[in-house]
C-alpha positions, -999 to 999 in steps of 0.1 A, spaced: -820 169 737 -813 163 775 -790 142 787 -822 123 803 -838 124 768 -841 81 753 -834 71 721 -862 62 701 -863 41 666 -859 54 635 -858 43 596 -820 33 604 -822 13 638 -848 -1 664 -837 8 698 -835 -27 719 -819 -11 750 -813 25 764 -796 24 799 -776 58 810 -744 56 790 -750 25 771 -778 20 744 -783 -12 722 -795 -8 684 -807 -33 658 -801 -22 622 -811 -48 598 -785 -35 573 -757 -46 592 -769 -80 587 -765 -80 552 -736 -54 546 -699 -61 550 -695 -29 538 -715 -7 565 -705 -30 592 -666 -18 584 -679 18 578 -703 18 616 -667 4 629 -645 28 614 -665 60 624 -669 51 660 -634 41 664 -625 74 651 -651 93 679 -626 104 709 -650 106 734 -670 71 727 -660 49 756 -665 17 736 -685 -1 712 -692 -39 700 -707 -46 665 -724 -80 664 -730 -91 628 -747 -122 636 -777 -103 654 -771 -71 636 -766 -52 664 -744 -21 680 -737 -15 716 -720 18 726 -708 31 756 -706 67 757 -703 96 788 -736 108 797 -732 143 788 -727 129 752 -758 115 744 -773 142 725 -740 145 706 -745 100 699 -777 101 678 -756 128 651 -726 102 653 -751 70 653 -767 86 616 -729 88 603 -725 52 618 -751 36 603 -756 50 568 -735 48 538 -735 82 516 -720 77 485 -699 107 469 -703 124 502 -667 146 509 -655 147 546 -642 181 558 
């Protein structure tokens, strides 16, 4: 992926806005989960390069601000973000 390349939807988030180092997803499941909304929050605060983020529960919604030379490296983070995988170890 290029650092030009957009972000397109998939079965986790529908892509509301993609501007060069800021992109705005909609995933319905953050509407309706507590639990993935603290999980989305805790993996991006972890991300040392992410230059910030907003979760809006109300709208279901995540804005991130990343570097540019980063986005290819955001959609990998953005799956960990926004999907819980039970049983799942972290090396």
């Amino acid at each position: 992926m290029t650092s030009s390349a957009r972000f397109e939807d998939n079965h986790l988030w529908h892509v509301r806005s993609d501007l060069p180092g800021r992109v705005r997803l909609i995933c319905q499941e953050l509407l309706a989960s507590p639990l993935l909304r603290h999980h989305c929050a805790v993996t991006l605060t972890s991300c040392h390069w992410l230059q910030g983020f907003r979760i809006n529960s109300l709208q279901g919604s995540v804005v991130v601000r990343f570097p540019n030379h980063r986005r290819a490296d955001l959609i990998e983070l953005l799956l960990e973000a926004l999907s819980l995988q039970i049983g799942r170890a972290h090396v």
